[in-house]
Every structure is written in structure tokens, then in C-alpha cells.
N, C-alpha and C positions, 0 to 999 in steps of 0.2 A: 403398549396397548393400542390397538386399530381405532382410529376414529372413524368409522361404518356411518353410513348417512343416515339409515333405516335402523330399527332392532330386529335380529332375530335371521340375518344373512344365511343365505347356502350358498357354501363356500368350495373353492374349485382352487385349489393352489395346484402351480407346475413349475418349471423350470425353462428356461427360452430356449427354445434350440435353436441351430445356426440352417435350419430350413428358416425358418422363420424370419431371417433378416434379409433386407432390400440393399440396392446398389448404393445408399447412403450410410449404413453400417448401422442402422437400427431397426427395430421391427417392423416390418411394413403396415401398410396400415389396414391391409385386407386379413391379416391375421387377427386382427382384434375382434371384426366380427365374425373370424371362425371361434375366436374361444368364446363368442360369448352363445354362439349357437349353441356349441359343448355344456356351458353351463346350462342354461335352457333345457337340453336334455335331461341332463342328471339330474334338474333340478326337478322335472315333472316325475323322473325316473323312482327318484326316491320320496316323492310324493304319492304315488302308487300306479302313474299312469306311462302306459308303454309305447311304443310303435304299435306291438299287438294286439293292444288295447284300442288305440286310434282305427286300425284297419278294423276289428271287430264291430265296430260303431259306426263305422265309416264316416267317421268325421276326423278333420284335421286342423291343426292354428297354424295359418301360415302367415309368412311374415307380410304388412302393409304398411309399416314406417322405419325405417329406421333411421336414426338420430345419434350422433357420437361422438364426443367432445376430447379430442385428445389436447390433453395438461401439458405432459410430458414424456421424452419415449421413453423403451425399454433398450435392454440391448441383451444379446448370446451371454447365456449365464446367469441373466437375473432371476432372481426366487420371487413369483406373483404369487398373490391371491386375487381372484374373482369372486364377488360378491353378487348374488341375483335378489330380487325381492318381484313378486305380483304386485304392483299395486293398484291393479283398479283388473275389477273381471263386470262386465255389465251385465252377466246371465243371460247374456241373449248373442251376443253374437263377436264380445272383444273382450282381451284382456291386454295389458301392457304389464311389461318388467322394464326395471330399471336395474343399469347395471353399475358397480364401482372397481376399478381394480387398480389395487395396490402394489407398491416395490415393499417386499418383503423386511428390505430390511433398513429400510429408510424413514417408512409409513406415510411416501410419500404417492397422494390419489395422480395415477396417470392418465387414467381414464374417469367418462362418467358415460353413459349409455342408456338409451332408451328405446324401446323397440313395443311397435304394437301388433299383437296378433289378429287377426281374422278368423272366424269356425266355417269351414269348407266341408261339402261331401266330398270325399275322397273320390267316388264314382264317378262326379259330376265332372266337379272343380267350383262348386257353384258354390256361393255362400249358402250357409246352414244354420239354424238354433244351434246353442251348444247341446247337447244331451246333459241329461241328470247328472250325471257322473263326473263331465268335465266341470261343469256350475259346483257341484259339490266338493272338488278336489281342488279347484283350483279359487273356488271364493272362497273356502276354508284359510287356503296360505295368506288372503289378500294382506300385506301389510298396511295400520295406518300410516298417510304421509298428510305432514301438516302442510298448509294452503300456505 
């Protein structure tokens, strides 16, 4: 059983490929935040909200902190899972996810990750209100975390 820091994770398991690893023979450390960008995606994806969706609105969350605690590495071949949770959307203009990701078959946490979005017009680039939709979609998933 995964000990998940939050309840209730969307979850992004892969397998490391050998793009993936750096001239010390573990995975570099720009790859983490490509996967957790990936999860981010799928994670709004299957929460209902699209790229489509974002241009239609002309609003976007783009990234203003990121934050990322490597535990310990991966290497070519290992089986992860990626763990994402919302935890905090302010209905106005930020949301942050936290990320966890695991060695498959170890259940040991390699990563911990924290990243805060911003609501931009796409048009612009200029910060924005979120629209109804994003507030709705994405303050719905907020997980609680305890203080």
C-alpha cells in the first residue's frame, strides 16, 4: 500500500526511459519537472478543463513558483507513480498543487514538489480573475491539507 501524503491523488504512473537520464546515470533533474507538468495536464484534463478550454476563455495558469525536493533518484527502468493534489485555489487569481512521486516497487517517496500557478489572459499575458469555470473546476478538486 502507497503512503500518499494527501487523500484522494491523481495518479500518472510511467516507466523511466533512458532519454531521461543525465551524464551521472540517474534521471536528471529537469525531467521531474517535465513529469510533473504532464501530471498537471491530465490532471485538469480529466477534471474537465482543456487547452481548448483555456484558449476559449482566454485565460491561462501559468507557472510562478516552483519548489522541488529531491529525496532520492530514479534510474532507466524504474516503475513511478506521480501523485498531484490542488491544494489551495484562491478564486481570484492562484492555485498551487503539490506533487509526490513514488518508486513503484519500493514505496519509496523520491520526490515532493510544489508549484503555484497564476490566472493570465492568454491575449495579454497579463494577470486575470480566474473565470467561473476555472474557480469551479479547480476549487471543487481542492484537497484539505493539514497546517
Amino acid at each position: 500500500m502507497t503512503n500518499w501524503d494527501y487523500r484522494d491523488p491523481f495518479l500518472l504512473e510511467f516507466t523511466v526511459e533512458r532519454s531521461s537520464i543525465d551524464h551521472y546515470g540517474h534521471v536528471n533533474n529537469a525531467e521531474y519537472l517535465r513529469w510533473n507538468e504532464r501530471a498537471s495536464w491530465d490532471h485538469s484534463r480529466h477534471l474537465g478543463l482543456t487547452l481548448d478550454d483555456y484558449r476559449a476563455l482566454d485565460r491561462g495558469m501559468v507557472v510562478h513558483r516552483h519548489e522541488l525536493d529531491y529525496l532520492a533518484p530514479a534510474f532507466e527502468g524504474d516503475h513511478l507513480t506521480l501523485a498531484t493534489w490542488i491544494v489551495a485555489c484562491d478564486g481570484r487569481l492562484t492555485l498551487t498543487r503539490r506533487f509526490q512521486l513514488i518508486d513503484a516497487a519500493t514505496s519509496r517517496t523520491l520526490l515532493r514538489a510544489q508549484t503555484r500557478f497564476a490566472c493570465i489572459e492568454l491575449s495579454s499575458g497579463r494577470p486575470k480573475r480566474m473565470p467561473a469555470r476555472f474557480v469551479d473546476v479547480y476549487g471543487s478538486a481542492c484537497v484539505p491539507v493539514d497546517a
